[in-house]
N, C-alpha and C positions, 0 to 999 in steps of 0.2 A: 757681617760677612757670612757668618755662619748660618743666617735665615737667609738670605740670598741663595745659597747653596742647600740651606734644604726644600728651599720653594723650587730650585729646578729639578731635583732629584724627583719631587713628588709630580712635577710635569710630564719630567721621559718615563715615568712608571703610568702614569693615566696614557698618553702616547702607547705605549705595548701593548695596554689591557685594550684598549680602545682596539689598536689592530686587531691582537690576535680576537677579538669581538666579530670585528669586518669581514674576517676571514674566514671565519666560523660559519658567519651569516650567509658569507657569497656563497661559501661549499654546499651548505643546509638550500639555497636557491636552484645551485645546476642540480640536487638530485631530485628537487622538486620539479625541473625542467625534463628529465629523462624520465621520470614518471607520465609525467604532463603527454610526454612525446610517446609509449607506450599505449597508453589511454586512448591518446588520437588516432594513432594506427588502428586498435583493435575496436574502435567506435565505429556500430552499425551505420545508426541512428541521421548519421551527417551526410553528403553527398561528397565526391571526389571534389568538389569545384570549391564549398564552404571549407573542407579538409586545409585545402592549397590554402586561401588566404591566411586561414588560425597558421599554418603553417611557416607562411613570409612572416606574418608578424613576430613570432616566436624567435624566427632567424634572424630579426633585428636585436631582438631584447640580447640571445648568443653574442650576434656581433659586437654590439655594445661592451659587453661584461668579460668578451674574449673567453668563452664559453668555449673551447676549440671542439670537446667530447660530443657534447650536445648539438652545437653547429652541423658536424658531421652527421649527425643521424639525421637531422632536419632535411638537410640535401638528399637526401638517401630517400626520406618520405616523400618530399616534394618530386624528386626523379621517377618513385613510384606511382604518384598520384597522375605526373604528365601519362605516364605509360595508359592508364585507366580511362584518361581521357583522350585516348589515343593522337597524344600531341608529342610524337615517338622523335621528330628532331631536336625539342627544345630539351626530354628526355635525356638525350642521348650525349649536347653538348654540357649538362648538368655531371654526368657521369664523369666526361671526360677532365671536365676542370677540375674534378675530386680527385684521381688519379693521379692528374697531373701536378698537385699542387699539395699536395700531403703531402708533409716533413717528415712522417714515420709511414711506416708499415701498418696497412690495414689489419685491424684485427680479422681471425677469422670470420664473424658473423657479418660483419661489415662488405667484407670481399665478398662474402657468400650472395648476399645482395644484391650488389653492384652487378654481381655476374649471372643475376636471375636478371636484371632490369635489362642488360646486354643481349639476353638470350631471346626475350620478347622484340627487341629490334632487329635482330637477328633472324629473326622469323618471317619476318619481312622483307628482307632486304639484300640477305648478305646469301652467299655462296652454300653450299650441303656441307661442305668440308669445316667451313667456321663452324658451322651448328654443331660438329659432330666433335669438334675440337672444346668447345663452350660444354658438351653434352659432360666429357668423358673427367673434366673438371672437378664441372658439380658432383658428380658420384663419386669422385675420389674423397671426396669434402664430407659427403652427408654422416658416415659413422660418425665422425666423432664430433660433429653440431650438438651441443648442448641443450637446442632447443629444440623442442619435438615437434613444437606450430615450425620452425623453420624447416626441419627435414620434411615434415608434409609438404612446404611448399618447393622446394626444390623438387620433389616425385611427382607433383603437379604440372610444374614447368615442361621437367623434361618429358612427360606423357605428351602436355597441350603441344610441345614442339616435335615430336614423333608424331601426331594427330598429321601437323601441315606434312612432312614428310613421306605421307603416306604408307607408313610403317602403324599398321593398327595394332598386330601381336603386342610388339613395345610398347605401343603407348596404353595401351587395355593395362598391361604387367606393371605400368609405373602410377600409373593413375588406382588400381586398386591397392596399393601399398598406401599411397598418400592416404586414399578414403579408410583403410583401417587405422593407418596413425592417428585420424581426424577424429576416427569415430571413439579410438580409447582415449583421448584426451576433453572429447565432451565438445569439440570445435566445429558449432551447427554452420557457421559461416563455411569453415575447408569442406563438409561433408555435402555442402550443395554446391562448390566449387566443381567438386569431383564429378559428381553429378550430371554434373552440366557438362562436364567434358566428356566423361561416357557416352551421357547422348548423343553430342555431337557426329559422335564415330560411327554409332548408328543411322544418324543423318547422312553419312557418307558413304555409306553401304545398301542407301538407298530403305531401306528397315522403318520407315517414318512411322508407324505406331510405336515401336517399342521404344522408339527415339522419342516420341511423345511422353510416354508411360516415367519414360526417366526422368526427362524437363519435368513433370506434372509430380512426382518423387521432392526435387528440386526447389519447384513454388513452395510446395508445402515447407522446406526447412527456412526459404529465405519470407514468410509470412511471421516466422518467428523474430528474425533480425530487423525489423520493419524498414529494410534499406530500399527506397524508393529508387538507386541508382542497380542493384543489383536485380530487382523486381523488373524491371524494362528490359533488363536483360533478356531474362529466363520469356518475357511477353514476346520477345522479338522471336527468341527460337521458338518459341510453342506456334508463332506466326507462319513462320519459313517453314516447321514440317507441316503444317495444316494445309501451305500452297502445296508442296511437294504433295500431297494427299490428295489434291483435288479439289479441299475444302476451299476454295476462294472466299467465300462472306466470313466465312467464322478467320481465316487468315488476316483479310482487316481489318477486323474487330481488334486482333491481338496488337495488330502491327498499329493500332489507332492508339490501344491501352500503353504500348510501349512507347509511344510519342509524347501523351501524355505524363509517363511515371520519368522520362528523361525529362521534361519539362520542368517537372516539381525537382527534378534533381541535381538540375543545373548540368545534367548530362548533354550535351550538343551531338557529339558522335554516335551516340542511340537512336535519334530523332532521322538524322543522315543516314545510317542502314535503312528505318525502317520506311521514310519517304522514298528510298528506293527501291524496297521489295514492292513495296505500293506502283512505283513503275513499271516493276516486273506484273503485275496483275494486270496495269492498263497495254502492257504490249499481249497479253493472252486476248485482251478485249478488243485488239488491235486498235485503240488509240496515242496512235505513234508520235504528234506530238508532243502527247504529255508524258511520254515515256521516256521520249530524250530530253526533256527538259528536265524532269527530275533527274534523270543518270548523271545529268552534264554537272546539275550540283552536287552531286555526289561527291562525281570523279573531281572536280575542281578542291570537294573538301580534303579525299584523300591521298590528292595530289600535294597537297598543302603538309597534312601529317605523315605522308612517306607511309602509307599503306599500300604498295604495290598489289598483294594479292585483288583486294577490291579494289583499285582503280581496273585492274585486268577482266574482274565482273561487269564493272560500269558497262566501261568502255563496247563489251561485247553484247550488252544489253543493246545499246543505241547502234550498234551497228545492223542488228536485226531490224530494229526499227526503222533503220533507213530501208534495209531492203525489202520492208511492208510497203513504205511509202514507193519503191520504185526508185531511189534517190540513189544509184552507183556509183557516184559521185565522193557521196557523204560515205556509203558503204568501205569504200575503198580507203579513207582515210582512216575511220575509224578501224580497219585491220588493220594499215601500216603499224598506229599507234599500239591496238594489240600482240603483234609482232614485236616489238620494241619491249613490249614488258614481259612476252612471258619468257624471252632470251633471259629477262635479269632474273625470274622464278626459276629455271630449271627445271620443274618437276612436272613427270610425265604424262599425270592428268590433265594439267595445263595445256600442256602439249595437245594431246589427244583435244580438248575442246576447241585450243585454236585451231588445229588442221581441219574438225567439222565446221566452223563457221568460216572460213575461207573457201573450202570446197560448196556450201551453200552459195556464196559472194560467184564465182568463179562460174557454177552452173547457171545463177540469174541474170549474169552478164554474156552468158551463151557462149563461154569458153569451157565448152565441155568435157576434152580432153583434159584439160589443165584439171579441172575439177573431180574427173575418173583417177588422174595421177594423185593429187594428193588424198583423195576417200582410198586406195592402195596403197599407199603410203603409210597410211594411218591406224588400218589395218593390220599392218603389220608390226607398227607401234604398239598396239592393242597386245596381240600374240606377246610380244616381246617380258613385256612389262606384268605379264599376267604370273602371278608364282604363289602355285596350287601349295608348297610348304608354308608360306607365310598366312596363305589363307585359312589354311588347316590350322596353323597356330591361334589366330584372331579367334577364332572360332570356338577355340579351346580354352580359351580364356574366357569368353563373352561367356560360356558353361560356367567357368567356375566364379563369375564374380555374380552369374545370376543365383548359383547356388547359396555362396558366401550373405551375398541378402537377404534372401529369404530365409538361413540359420538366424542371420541376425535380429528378424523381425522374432521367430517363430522357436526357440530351443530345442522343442519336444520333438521337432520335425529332424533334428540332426541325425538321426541313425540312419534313415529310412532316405535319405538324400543324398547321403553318401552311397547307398547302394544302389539308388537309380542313378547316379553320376558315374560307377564302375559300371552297370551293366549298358549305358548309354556310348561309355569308352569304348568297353569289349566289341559292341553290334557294329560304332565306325569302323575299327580296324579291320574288323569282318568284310565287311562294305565297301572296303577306300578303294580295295584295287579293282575289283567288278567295276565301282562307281567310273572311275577313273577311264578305264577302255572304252565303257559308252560314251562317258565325256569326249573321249578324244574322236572316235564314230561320229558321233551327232556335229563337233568341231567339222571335221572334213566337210560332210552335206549340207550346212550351213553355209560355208564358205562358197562351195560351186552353187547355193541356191540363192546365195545373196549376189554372187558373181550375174549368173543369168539374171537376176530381177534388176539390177544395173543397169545393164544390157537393153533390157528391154526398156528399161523406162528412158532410158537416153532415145533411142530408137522412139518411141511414142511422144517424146519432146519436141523431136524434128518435124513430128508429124503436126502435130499443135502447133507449132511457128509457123510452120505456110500459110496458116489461118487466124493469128494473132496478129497485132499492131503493137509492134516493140513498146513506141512510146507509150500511150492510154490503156496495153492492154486491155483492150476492146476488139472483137472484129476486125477482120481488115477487110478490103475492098475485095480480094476475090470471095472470102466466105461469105460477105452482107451479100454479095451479086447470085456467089450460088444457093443463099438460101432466099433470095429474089425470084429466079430463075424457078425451085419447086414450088413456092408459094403460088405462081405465077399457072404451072401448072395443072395445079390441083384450081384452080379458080374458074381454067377452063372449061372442066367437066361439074363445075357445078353451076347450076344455072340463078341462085340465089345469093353467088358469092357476091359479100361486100369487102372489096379488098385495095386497100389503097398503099400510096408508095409515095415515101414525102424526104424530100432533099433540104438540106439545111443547110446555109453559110449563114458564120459567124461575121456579124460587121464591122466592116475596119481594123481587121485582123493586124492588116500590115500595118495599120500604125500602132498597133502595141509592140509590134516586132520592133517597129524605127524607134519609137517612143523609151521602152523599159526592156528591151532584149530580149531575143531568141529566146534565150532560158525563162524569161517570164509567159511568154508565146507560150513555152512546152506546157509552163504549169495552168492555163488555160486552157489550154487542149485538155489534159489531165484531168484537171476538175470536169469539162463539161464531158468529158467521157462519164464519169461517177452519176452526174446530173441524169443520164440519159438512162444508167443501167439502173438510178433507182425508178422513176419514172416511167419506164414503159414495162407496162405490167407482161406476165408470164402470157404468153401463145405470139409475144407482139417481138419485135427484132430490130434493132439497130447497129450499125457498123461506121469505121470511118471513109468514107469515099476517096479521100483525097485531099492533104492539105489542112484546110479548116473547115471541110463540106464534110457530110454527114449522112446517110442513108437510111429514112426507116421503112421498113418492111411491116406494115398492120394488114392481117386476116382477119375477118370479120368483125370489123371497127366503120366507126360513123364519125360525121364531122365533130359531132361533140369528142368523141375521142381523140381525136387530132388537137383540137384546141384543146383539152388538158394537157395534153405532153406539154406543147408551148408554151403554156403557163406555168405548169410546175417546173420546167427547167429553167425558164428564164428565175424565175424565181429562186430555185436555190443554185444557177451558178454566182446570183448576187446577194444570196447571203453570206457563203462561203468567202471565207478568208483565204484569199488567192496570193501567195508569198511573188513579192513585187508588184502588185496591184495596188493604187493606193484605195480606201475605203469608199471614197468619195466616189470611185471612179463606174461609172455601169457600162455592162458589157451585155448586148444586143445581139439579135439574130435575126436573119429570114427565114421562112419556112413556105415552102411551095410544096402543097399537095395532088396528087391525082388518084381518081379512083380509078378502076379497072373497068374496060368496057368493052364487051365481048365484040364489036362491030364496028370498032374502029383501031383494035389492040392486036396486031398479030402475033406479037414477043414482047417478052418484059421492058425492052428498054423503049417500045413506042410510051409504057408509062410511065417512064422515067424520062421521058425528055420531056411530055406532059407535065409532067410534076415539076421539069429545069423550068420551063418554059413559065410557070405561076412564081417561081423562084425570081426571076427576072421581075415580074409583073410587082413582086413587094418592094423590091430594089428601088425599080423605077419609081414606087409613090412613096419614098420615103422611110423605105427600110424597116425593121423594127417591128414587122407585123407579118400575121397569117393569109395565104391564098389557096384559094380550094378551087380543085376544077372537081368538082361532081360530076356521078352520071346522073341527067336530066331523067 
């Protein structure tokens, strides 16, 4: 009995040792987990996308072991890494189930977090007053953050969220506090954060060298980090100011380099901006197709992640595109849709850009009242909005954080910088109210100069539509006649003139009309207007006559001349991709010409009924072909 009893005693003591063993062990695992989870966060080296997975996996191992500490942060990195990869709803619902589903009280640095990751969605989407309420939070919070990588980033945030607000003073003030915190903890990542946010401001103020100079500042710290998803970054903006600069080839180089360094980094949303600045280049090159079809995936992607600010870009990219292509149609929707989004932005640049590309939309649809209202409108949006203190402030910062840099590179230089930053102060102050009176002078004459230039150019507009063709944009039948009519002319008094006059119908017009629709009709028309204006070389004229007929007006041209037109337009209206056309399908012509013939022509239209009348003569043998009445 007495071995029975002490063989169980020596069980429940193996049993104890054994737990408190287990427990030791699981303890000794979560802080090897919150380590682990440290590590990842501050690991260059990885992409946001490889992040995510080590990330899920880790949150299973959590789950499993009821890890609750560690769990938590996991969520917190995973919420951050969505934000990175600007995938801001599945973000936002991650946040939300942490809130909602925590049995205690977030510690500080945790909340702290959570309400950086809300500030970034925030940014996009939510109202000035949340931002500003999210704003006043975090600053309440940052003294007594124990971490100094975390109080940088909070002074990041809230600068990068003053940036969208259009509050530069602020965000310059919160974004050089980050960059000094950054810079005395040795944290090359936060210091090209900052960096890059600086520049941006400069990007905004229109400044794109110096907005370069920072991005280029920038490269060099994150060449250190060797983050192929932060590099794409920094390639994208050095891309966008080089457009903004004029550089177009050297901008798609970068905008190439950034597609590639998001490629290698599992970045998708890098690759999406920059295929669309790459669209922004082909609407400069006016290839309006490929303009909207890159936007449209843009906007389709940032429709998807709740990026409102660029779907608002997208969207007014391809709206110009339509009105290259003539398409007021498409025009018109795409402002609704602009409309619609920058109600949900608020901010009055935004504003200010829609009121210009609807006033453009307005004036190309020949509602030019409507289009004088809202360019007045907007105007005075402009005035409104303009606040000469804040400027003053931006400005005064952008001084002293350029100064602050270059102490930082250079020590020796500190005396002597400080007294050119006093006597630079003194000469403003000297200067602001002079400055100020001119400014407001030159204000007024501006205004009554850009008034009358309005004026005038609406006026010179109306005068251009009497002689335009809405649809093709081409000549219309009174201009082709009256410059028929001089040609016609001067052909008189010369006794050498070779001058002929050649009418053109399209074959079978109506039945593309009956066949594939008016709207397909139009864009036939369109195209062979394009066909004609590349085609008929400089001194030579064509217009639309009427319909689907055509008029061309050649001075000193020979039949060979005639039969190239013919040729080359038949030829490229049937290369041309005609939207409801199908491929297969060819589209024909007549062409009837006549020369000018001083003894039998008393007015221009004897040789232009000449010319109807050879017009007939191709009909009749089967369409499809050239007739020339020469003079013998």
């Amino acid at each position: 009995m007495n071995q029975i009893s002490l063989l169980i005693l020596i069980v429940l003591l193996a049993s104890l040792i054994f737990k408190d063993a287990y427990a030791a062990d699981e303890m000794i695992q979560e802080d090897q987990m919150l380590d682990k989870i440290s590590e990842l966060y501050h690991r260059d080296t990885n992409s946001p996308s490889s992040k995510l997975t080590t990330t899920k996996e880790l949150e299973v191992l959590a789950r499993n072991n009821n890890w609750q500490n560690a769990l938590l942060k996991l969520k917190i990195l995973e919420a951050q890494l969505q934000v990175e990869m600007r995938d801001l709803p599945t973000a936002e619902k991650i946040i939300d189930e942490l809130e909602r589903t925590s049995d205690r009280s977030l510690e500080l640095e945790n909340k702290v977090k959570i309400q950086l990751i809300r500030l970034k969605i925030f940014d996009n989407s939510k109202s000035i007053n949340d931002i500003e309420r999210l704003h006043e939070e975090l600053l309440a919070s940052v003294d007594i953050l124990a971490s100094e990588d975390l109080q940088s980033r909070v002074y990041q945030h809230v600068g990068d969220s003053h940036t969208r607000l259009e509050e530069y003073g602020a965000a310059i003030r919160y974004l050089s506090s980050a960059y000094n915190i950054s810079k005395n903890i040795d944290d090359v990542r936060g210091m090209a954060n900052q960096l890059n946010s600086l520049a941006a401001i400069y990007t905004i103020e229109k400044d794109y060298k110096t907005a370069i100079r920072y991005y280029t500042l920038a490269y060099e710290q994150v060449q250190k980090l060797n983050s192929a998803h932060f590099r794409s970054i920094i390639e994208y903006n050095i891309g966008y100011n080089q457009y903004r600069e004029g550089n177009f080839e050297e901008a798609e180089i970068y905008y190439l380099r950034a597609i590639a360094s998001g490629k290698e980094a599992n970045f998708e949303a890098i690759g999406v901006y920059a295929r669309q600045q790459i669209g922004v280049l082909k609407l400069q090159s006016q290839e309006w197709e490929e303009t909207i079809e890159l936007n449209q995936l843009a906007f389709d992607f940032y429709e998807k992640v709740g990026d409102t600010v660029r779907q608002f870009f997208s969207v007014n990219t391809m709206a110009q595109a339509a009105l290259g292509m003539k398409d007021f149609d498409a025009a018109t929707r795409y402002l609704q849709t602009s409309s619609e989004l920058v109600s949900i932005l608020n901010v009055p640049d935004r504003q200010i850009e829609f009121n210009s590309l609807a006033a453009d939309v307005y004036y190309q649809q020949g509602q030019y009242q409507k289009a004088y209202d809202v360019l007045k409108d907007n105007f005075q949006l402009q005035q409104s909005t303009f606040d000469d203190k804040q400027e003053k402030q931006a400005q005064k910062h952008k001084i002293e954080f350029d100064t602050a840099l270059v102490l930082s590179q250079n020590e020796a230089l500190t005396a002597r910088e400080k007294l050119s930053q006093s006597v630079i102060t003194e000469q403003l102050q000297k200067e602001r109210f002079l400055s100020l009176v001119i400014g407001l002078t030159i204000c007024c004459f501006l205004l009554i100069g850009w008034i009358l230039i309005k004026q005038i150019r609406v006026r010179d507009k109306f005068k251009q539509l009497a002689f335009i063709d809405a649809l093709t944009n081409s000549p219309n039948r009174r201009a082709i006649l009256n410059t028929a009519e001089n040609v016609f002319n001067e052909a008189k008094d010369s006794a050498n003139s070779r001058f002929f006059i050649g009418v053109i119908d399209i074959d079978y017009f109506k039945r593309i009309n009956d066949r594939f629709g008016h709207d397909v009709g139009d864009n036939v028309l369109f195209t062979f207007a394009k066909a004609c204006k590349k085609n008929v070389k400089e001194g030579e004229f064509f217009g639309r006559y009427g319909g689907e007929e055509w008029l061309l007006v050649l001075p000193n041209s020979s039949e060979a001349d005639i039969a190239r037109i013919f040729k080359c337009v038949r030829a490229y209206v049937n290369e041309k991709t005609i939207a409801g056309i199908p491929d297969d399908y060819e589209i024909t012509f007549c062409l009837g010409a006549a020369q000018y013939d001083s003894k039998q022509d008393n007015e221009v239209n004897d040789v232009i009924t000449r010319a109807d009348k050879k017009l007939y003569v191709a009909k009749d043998n089967g369409r499809d072909q050239l007739q020339i009445d020469a003079k013998q």
